[in-house]
DSSP file (Angstrom, degrees, kcal/mol; ACC not computed):
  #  RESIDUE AA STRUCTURE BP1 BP2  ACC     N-H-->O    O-->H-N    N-H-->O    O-->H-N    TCO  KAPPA ALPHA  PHI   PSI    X-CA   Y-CA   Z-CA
    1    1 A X              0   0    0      0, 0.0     2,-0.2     0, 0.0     0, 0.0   0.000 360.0 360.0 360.0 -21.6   93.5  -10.6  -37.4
    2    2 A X        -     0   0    0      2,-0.0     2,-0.5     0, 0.0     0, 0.0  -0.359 360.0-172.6 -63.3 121.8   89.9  -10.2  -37.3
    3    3 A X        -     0   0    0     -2,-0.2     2,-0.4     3,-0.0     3,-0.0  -0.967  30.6-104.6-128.6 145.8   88.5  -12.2  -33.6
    4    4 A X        -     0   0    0     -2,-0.5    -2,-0.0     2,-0.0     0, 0.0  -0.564  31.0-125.1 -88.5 149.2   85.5  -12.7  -32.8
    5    5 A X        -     0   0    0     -2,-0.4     2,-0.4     1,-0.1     0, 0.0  -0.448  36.1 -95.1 -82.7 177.1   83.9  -10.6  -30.4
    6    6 A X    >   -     0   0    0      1,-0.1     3,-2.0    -3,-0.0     4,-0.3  -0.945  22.5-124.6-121.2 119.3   82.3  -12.0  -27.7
    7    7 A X  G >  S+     0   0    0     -2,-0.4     3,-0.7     1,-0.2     4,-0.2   0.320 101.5  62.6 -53.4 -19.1   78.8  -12.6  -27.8
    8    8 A X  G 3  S+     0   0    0      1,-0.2    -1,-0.2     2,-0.2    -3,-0.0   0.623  97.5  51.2 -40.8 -24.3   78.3  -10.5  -24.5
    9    9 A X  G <  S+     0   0    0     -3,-2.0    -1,-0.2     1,-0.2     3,-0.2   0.491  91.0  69.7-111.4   0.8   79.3   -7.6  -25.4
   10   10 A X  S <  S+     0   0    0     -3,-0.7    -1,-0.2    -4,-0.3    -2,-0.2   0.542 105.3  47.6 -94.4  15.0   77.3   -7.0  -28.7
   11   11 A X  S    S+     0   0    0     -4,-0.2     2,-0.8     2,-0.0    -1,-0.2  -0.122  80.2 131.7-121.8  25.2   74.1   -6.6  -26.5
   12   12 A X        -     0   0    0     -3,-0.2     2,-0.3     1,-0.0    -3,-0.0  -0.774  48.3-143.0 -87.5 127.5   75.3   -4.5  -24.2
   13   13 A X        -     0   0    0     -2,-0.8     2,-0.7     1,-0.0    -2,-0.0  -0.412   2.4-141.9-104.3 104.8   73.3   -1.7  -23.5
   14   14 A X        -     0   0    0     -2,-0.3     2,-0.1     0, 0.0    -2,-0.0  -0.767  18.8-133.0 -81.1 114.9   74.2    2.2  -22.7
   15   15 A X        -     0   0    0     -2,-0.7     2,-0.2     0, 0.0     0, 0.0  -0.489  25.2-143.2 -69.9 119.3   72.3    4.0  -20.3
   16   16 A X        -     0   0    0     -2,-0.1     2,-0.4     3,-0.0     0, 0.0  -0.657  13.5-166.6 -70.1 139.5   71.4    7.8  -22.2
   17   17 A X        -     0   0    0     -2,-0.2     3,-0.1     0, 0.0     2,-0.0  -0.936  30.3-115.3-105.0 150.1   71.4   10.7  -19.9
   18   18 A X        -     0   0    0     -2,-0.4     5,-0.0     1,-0.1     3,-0.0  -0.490  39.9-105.9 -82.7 150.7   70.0   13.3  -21.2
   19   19 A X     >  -     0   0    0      4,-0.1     4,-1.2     1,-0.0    -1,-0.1   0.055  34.7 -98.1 -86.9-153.6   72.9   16.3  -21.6
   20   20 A X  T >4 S+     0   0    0      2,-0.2     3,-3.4     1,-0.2     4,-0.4   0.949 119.4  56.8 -73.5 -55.7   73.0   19.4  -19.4
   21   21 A X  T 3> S+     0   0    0      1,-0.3     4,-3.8     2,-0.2     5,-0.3   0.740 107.9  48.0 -18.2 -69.1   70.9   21.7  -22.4
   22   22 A X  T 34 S+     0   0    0      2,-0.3    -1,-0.3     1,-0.2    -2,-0.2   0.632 107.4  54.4 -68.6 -20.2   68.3   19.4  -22.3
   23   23 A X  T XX S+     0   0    0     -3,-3.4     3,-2.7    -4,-1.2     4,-1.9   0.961 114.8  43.5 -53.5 -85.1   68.0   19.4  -18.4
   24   24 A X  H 3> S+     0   0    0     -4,-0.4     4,-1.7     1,-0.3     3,-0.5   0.819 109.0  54.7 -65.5 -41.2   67.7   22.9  -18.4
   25   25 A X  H 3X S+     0   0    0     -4,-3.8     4,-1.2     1,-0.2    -1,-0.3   0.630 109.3  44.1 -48.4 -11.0   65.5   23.3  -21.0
   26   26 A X  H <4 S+     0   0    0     -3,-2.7    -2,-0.2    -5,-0.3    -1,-0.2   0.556 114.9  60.4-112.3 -11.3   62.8   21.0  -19.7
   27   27 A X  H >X S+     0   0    0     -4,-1.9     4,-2.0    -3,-0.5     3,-0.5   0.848 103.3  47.0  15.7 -87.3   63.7   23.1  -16.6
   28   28 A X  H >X S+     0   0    0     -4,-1.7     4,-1.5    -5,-0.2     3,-0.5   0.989 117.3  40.2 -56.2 -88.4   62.8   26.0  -18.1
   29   29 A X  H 3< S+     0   0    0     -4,-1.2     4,-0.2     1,-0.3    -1,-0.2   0.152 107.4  55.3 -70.3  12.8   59.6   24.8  -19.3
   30   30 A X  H <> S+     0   0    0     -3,-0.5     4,-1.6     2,-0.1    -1,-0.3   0.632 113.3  53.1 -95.7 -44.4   58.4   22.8  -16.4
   31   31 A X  H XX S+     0   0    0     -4,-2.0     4,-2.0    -3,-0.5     3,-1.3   0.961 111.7  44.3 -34.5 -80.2   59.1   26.4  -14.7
   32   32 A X  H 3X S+     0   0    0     -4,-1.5     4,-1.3     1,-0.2     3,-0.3   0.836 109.3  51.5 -21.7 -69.6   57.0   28.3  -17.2
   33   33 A X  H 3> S+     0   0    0      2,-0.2     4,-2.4    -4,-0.2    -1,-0.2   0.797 105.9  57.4 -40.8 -37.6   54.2   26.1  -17.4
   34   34 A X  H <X S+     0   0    0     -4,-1.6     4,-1.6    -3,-1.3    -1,-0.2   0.925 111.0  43.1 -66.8 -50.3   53.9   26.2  -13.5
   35   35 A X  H  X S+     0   0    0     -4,-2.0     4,-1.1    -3,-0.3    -1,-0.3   0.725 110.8  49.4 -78.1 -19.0   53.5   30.0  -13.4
   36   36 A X  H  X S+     0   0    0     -4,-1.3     4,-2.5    -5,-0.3    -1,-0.2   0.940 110.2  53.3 -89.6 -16.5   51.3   30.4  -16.2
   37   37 A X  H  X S+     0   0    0     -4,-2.4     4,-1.8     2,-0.2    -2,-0.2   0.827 118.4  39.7 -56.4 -40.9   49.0   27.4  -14.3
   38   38 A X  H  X S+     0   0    0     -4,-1.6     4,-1.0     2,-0.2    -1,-0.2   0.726 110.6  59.6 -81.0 -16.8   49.3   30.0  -11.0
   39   39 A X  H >X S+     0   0    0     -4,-1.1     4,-1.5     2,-0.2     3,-0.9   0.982 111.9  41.8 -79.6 -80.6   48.8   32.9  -13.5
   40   40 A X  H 3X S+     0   0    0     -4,-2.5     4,-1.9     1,-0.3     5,-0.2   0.624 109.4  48.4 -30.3 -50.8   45.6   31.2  -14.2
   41   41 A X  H 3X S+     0   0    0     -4,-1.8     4,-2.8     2,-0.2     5,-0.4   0.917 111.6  59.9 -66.4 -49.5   44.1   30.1  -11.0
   42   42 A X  H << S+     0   0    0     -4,-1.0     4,-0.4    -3,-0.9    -2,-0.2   0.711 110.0  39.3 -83.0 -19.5   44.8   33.6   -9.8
   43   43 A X  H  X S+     0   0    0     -4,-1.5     4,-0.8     2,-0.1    -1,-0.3   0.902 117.9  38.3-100.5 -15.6   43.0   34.9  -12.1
   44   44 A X  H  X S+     0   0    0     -4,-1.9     4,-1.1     1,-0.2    -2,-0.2   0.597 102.7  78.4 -81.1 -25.5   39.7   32.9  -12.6
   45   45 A X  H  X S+     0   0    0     -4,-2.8     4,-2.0    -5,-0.2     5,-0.2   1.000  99.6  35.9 -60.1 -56.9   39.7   32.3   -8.9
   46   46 A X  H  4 S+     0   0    0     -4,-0.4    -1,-0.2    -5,-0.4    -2,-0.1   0.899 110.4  59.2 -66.7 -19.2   38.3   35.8   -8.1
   47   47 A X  H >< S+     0   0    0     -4,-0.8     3,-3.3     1,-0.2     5,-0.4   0.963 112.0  54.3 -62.3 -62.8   35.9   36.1  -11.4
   48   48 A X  H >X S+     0   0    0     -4,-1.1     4,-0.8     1,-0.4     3,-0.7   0.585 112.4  32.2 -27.0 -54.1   34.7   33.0   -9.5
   49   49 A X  T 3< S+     0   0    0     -4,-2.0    -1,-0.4     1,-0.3    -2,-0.2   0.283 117.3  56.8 -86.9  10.4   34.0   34.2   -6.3
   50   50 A X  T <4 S+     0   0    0     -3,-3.3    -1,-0.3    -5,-0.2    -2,-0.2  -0.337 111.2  42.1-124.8  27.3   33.1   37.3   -7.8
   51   51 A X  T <4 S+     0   0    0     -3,-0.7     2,-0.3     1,-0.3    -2,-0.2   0.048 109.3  80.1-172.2 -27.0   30.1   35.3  -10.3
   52   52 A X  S  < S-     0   0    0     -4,-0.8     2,-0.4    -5,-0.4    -1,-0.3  -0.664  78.6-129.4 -98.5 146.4   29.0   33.1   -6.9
   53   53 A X        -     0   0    0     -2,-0.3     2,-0.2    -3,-0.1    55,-0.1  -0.665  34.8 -96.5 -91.0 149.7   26.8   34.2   -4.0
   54   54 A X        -     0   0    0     54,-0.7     2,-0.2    53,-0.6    -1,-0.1  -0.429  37.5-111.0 -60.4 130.2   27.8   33.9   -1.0
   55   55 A X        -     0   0    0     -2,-0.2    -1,-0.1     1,-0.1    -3,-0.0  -0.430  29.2-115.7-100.0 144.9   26.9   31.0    0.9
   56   56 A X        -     0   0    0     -2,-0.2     2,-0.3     1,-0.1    -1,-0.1  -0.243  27.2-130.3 -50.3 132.4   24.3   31.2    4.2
   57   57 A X        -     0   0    0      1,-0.1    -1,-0.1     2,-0.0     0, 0.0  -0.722  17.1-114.2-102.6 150.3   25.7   30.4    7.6
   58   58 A X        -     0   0    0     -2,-0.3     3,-0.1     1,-0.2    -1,-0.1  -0.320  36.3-178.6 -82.4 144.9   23.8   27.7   10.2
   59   59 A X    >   +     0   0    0      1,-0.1     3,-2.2     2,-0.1    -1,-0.2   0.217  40.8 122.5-116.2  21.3   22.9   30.1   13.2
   60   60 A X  T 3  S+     0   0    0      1,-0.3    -1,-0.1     4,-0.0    -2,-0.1   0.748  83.6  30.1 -51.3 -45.0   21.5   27.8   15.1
   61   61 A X  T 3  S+     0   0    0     -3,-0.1    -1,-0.3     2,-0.0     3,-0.1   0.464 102.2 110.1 -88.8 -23.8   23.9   28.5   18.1
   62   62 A X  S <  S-     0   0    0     -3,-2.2     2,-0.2     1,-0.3    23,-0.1   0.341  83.7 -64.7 -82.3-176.4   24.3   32.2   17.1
   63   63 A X        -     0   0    0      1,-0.1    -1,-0.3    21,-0.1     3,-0.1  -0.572  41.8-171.1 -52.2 124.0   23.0   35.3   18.9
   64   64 A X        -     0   0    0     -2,-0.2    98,-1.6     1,-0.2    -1,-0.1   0.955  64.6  -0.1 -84.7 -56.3   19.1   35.5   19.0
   65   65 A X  E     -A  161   0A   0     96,-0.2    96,-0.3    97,-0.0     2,-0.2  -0.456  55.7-174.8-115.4 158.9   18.5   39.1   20.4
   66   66 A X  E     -A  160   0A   0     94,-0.9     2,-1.8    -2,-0.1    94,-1.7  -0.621  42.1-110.2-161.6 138.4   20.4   42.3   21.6
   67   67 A X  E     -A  159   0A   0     92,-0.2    92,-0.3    -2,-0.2     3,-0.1  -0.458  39.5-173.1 -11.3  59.6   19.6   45.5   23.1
   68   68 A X  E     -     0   0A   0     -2,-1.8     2,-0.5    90,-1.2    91,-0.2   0.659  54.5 -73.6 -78.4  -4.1   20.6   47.6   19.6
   69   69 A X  E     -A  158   0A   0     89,-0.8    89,-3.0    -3,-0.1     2,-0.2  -0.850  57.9 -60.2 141.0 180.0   20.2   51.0   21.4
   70   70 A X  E >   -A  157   0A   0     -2,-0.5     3,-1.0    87,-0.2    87,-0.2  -0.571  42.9-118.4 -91.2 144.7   17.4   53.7   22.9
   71   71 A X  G >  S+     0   0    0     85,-2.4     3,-2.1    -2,-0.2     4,-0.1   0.835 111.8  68.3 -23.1 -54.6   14.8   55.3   20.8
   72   72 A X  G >  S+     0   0    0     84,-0.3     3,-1.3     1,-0.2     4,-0.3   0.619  77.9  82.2 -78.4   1.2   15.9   58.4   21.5
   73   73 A X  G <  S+     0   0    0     -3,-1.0     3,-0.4     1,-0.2    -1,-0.2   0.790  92.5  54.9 -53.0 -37.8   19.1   57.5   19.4
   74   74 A X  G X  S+     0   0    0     -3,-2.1     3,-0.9     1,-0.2    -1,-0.2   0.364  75.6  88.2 -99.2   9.6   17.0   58.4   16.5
   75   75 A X  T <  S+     0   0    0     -3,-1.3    -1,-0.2     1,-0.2    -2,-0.1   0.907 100.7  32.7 -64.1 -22.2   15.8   61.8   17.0
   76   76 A X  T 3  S+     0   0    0     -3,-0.4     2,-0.3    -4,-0.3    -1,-0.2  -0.262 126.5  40.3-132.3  45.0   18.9   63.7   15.4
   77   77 A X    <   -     0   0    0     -3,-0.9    -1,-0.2     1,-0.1    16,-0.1  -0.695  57.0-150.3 179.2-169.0   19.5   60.8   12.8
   78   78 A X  S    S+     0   0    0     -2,-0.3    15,-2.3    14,-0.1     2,-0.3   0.826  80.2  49.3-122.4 -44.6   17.8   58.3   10.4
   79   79 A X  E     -D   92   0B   0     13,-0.2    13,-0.2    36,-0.1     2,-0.1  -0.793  53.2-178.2-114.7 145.5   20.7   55.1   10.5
   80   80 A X  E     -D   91   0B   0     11,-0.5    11,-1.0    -2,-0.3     2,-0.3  -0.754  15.0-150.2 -74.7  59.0   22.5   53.2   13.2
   81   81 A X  E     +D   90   0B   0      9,-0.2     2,-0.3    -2,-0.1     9,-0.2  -0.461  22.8 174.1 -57.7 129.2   24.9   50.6   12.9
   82   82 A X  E     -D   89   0B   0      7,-1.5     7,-2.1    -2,-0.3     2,-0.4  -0.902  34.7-111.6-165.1 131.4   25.0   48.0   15.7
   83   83 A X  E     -D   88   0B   0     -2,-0.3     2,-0.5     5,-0.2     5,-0.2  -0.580  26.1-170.3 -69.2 119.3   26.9   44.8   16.3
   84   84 A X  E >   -D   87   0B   0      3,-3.4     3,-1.4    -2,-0.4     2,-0.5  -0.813  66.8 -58.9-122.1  94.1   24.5   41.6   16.2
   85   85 A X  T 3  S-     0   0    0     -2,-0.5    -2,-0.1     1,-0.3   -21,-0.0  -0.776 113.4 -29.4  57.5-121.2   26.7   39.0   17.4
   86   86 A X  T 3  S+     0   0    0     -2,-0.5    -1,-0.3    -3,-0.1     2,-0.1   0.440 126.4  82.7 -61.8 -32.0   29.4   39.0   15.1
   87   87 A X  E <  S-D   84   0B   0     -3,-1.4    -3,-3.4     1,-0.1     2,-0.3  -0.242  81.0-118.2 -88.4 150.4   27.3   40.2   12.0
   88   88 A X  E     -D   83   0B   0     -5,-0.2    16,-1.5    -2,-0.1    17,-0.4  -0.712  26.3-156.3 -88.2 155.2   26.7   44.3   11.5
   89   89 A X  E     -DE  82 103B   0     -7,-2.1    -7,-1.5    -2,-0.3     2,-0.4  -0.898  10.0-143.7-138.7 130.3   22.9   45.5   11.5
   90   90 A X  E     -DE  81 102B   0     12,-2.1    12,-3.4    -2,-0.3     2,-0.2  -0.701  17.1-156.5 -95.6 109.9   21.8   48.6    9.9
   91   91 A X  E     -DE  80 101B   0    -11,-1.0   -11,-0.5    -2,-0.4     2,-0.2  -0.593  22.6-179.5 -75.2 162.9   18.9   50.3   12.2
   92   92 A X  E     -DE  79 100B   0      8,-1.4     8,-1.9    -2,-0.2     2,-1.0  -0.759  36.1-148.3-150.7 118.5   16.7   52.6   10.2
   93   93 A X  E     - E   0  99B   0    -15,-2.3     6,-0.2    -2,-0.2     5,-0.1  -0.697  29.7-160.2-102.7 146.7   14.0   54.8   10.4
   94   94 A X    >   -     0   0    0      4,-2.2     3,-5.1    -2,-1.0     4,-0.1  -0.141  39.8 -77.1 -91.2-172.5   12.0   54.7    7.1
   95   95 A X  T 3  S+     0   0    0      1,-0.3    -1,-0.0     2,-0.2    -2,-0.0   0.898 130.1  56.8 -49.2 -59.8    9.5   57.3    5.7
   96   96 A X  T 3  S-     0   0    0      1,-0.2    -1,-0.3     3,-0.0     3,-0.1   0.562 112.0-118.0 -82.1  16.8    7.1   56.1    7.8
   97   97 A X    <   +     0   0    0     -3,-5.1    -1,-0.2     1,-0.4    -2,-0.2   0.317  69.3 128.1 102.9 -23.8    8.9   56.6   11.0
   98   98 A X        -     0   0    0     -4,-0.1    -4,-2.2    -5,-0.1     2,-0.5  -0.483  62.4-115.6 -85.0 164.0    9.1   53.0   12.1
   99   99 A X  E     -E   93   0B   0     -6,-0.2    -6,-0.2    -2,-0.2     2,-0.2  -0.944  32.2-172.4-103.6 114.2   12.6   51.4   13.2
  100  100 A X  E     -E   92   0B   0     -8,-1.9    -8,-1.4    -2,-0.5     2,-0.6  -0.724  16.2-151.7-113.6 139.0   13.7   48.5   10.8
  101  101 A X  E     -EF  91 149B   0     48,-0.7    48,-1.8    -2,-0.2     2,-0.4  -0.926  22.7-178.9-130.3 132.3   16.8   46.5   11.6
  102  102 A X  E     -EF  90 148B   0    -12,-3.4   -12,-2.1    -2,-0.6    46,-0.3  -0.978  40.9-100.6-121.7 139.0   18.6   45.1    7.8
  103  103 A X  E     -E   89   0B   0     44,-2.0   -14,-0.2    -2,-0.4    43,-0.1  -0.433  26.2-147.7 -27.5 122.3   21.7   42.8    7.7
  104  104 A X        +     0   0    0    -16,-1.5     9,-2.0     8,-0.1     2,-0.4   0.630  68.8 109.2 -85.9   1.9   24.6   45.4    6.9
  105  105 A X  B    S-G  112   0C   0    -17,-0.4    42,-0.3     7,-0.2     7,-0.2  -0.482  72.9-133.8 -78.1 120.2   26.4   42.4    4.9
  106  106 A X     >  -     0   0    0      5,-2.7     4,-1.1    -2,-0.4    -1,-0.1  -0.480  12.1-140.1 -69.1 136.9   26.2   43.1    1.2
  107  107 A X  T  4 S+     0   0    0     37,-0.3   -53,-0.6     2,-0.1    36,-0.5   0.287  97.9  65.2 -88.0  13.9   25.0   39.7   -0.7
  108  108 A X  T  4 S-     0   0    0     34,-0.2   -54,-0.7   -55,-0.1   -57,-0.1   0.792 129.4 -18.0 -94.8 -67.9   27.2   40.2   -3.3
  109  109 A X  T  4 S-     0   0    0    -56,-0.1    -2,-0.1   -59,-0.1   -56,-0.0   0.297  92.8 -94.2-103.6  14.0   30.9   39.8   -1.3
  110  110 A X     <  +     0   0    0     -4,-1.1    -3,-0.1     1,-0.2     0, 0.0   0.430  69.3 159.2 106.4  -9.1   30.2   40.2    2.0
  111  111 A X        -     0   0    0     -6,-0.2    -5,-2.7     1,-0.1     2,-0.6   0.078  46.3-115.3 -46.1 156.6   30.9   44.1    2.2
  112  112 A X  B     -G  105   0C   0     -7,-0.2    13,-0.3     2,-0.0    -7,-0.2  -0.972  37.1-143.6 -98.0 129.2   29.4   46.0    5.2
  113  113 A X        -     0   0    0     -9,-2.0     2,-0.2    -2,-0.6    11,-0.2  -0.002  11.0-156.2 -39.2 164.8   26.6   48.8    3.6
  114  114 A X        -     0   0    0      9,-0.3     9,-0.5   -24,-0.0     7,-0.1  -0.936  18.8-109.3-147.1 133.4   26.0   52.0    4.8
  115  115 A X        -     0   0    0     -2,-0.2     2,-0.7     7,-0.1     7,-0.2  -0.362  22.4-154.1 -58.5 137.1   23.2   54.3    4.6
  116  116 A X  B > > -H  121   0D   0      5,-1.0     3,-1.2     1,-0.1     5,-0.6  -0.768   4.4-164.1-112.9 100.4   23.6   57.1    2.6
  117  117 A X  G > 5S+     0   0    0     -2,-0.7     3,-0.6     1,-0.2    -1,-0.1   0.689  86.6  59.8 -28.2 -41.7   21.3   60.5    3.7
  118  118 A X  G 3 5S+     0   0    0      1,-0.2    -1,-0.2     2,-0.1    -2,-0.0   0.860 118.5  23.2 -78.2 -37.4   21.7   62.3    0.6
  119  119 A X  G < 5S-     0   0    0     -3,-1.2    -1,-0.2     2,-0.1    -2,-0.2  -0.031  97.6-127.4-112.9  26.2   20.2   59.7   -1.7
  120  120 A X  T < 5 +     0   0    0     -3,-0.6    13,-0.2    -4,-0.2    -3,-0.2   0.668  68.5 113.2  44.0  17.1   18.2   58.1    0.8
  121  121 A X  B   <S-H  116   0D   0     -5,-0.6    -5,-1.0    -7,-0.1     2,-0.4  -0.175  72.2-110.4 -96.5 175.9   19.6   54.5   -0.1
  122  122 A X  E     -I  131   0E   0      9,-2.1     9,-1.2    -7,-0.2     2,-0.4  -0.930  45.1-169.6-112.5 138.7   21.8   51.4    1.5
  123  123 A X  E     -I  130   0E   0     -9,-0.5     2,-0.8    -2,-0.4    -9,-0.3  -0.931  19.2-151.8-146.5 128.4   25.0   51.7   -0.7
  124  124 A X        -     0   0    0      5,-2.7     5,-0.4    -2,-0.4     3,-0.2  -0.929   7.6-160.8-107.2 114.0   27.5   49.0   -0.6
  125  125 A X  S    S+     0   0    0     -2,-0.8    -1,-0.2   -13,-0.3   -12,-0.1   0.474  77.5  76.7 -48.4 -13.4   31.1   50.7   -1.5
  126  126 A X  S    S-     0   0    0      1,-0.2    -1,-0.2     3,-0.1   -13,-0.0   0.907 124.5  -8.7 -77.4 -32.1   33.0   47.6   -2.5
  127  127 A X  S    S-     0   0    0     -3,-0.2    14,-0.9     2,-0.1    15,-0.2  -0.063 105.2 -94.6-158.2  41.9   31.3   47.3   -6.3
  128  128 A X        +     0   0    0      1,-0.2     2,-0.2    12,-0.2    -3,-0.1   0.563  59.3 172.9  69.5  24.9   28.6   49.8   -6.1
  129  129 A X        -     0   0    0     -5,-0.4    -5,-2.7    11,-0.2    11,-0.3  -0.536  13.5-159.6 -49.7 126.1   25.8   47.8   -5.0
  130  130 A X  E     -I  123   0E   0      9,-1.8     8,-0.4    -2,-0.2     2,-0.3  -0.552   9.0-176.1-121.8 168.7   22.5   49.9   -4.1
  131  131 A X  E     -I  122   0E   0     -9,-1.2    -9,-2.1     6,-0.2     6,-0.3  -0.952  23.1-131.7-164.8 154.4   19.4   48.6   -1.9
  132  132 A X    >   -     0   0    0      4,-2.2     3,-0.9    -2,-0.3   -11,-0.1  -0.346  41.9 -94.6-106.9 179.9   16.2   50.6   -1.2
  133  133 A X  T 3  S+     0   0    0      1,-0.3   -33,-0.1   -13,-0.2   -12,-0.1   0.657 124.6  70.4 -80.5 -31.4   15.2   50.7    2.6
  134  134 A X  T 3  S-     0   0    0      2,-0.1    -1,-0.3     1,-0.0   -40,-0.0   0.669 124.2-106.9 -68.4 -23.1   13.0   47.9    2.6
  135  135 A X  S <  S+     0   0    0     -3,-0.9    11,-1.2     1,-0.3    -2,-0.1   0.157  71.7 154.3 119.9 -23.3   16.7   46.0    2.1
  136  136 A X        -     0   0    0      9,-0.2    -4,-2.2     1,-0.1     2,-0.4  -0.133  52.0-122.6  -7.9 120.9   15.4   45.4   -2.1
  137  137 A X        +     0   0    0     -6,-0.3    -6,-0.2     1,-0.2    -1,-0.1  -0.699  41.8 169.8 -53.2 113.2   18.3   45.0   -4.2
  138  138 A X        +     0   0    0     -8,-0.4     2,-0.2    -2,-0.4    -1,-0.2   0.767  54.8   2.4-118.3 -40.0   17.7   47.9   -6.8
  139  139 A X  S    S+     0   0    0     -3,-0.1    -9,-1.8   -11,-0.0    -1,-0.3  -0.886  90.5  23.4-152.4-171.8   21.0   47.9   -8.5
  140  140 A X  S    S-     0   0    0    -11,-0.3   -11,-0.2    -2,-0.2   -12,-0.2  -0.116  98.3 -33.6  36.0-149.8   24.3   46.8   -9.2
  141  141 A X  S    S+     0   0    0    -14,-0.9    -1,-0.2     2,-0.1   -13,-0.1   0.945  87.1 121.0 -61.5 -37.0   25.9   43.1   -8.6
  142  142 A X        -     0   0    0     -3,-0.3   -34,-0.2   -15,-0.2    -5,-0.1   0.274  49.8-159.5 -36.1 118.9   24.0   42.1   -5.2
  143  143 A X        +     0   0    0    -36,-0.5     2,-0.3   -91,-0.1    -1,-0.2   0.350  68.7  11.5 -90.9  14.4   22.3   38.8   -6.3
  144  144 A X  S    S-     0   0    0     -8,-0.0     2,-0.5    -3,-0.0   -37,-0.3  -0.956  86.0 -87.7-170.4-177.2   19.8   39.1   -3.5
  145  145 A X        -     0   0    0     -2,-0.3    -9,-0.2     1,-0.1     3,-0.1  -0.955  50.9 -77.7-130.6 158.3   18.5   41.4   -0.9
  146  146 A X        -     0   0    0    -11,-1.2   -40,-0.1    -2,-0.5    -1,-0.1   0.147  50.2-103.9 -42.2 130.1   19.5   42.1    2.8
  147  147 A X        -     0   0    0    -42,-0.3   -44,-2.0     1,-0.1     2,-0.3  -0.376  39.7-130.5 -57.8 147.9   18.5   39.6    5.4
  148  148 A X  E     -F  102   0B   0    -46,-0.3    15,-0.4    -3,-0.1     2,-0.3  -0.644  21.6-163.5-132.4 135.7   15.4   41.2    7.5
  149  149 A X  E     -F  101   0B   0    -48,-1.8   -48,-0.7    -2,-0.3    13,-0.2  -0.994  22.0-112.4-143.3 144.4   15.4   41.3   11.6
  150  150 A X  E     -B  161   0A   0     11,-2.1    11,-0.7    -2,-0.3     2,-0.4  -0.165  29.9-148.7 -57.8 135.7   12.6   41.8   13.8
  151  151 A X  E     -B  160   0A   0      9,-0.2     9,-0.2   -50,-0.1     2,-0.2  -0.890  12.3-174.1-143.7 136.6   12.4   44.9   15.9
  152  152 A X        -     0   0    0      7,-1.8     2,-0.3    -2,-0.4     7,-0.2  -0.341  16.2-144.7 -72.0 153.9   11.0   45.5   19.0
  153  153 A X        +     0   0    0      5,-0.2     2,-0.3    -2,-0.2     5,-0.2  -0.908  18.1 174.4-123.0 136.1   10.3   48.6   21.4
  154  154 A X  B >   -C  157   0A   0      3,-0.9     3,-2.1    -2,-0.3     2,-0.9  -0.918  64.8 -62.1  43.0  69.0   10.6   48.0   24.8
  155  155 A X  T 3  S-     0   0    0     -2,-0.3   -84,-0.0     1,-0.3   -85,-0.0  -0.645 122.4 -21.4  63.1-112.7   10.2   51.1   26.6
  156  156 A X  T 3  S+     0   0    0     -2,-0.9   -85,-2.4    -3,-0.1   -84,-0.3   0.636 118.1 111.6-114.0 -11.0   12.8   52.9   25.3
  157  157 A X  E <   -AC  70 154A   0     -3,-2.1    -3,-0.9   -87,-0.2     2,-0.4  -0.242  54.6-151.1 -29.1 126.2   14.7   49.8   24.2
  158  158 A X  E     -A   69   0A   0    -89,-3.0   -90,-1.2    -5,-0.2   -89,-0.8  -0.886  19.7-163.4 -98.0  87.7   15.1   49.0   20.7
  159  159 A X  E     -A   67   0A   0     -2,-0.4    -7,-1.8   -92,-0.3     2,-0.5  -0.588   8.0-163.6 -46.5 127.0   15.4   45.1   20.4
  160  160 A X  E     +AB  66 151A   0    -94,-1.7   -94,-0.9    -2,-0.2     2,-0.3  -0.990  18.0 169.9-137.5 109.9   16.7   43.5   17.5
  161  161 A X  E     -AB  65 150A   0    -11,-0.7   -11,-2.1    -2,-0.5   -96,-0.2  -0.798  43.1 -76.9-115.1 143.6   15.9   39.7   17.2
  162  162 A X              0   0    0    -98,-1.6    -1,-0.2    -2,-0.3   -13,-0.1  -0.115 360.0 360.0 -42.4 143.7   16.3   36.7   14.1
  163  163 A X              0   0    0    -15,-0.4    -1,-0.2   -14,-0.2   -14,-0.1   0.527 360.0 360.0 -81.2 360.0   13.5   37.3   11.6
């Protein structure tokens, strides 16, 4: 009773599929993995941009000059802020009376500064960055100190030009 099989069918071959468990478990853990990868980037991306300075942009094209305002702007206070192109510029006059035009962009993330009267400073609210009047980075992250702009007088014109 015994036949002999036939040699075709002893090297025939079954295709595995894997069952459903084992689908949803590598499922599962292709899921997982994915988020903890986005978990990651999402957090090392801001220490990163938070640890880098920010990089200078070509002005080549930019706004040279502007008209930032009258003289007389500054008898009944000490700071200005003023549109320079696109970019903010913090007027000031400093102890000695002369009119000084600073970048308002904080070098650490881009923040705009503001003068503050009380303490006689530039103070960047976003991470507590300080700057002395001359535009000096005195404390906290700012890795560098305020970009410097020419100023003019012009009658009663204040001109504010590229350093």
């Amino acid at each position: 009773m015994d036949q002999p099989s036939a040699p075709h069918r002893e090297h025939h071959h079954h295709l595995h599929l894997p069952d459903k468990e084992t689908v949803r478990r590598d499922f599962i853990r292709t899921l997982f993995t994915s988020g903890f990868l986005v978990w990651i980037g999402a957090f090392i991306y801001p220490v990163y941009r938070y640890l880098k300075p920010r990089e200078e942009e070509d002005t080549t094209n930019a706004v040279q000059s502007i008209i930032a305002g009258k003289t007389g702007d500054f008898a009944s206070t000490r700071a200005k802020l003023v549109k320079f192109g696109s970019k903010p510029v913090l007027l000031l006059k400093n102890d000695q009376g002369e009119i000084v035009a600073l970048g308002a962009t904080c070098k650490h993330l881009g923040c705009t500064v503001q003068y503050v009267a009380a303490k006689n400073h530039i103070f960047c609210g976003c991470h507590g960055g300080v700057y002395d009047l001359t535009g000096k980075n005195i404390s906290g992250p700012p890795p560098a100190p305020l970009d410097k702009y020419k100023v003019a007088i012009e009658g009663e014109d204040v001109i504010v030009s590229r350093a």
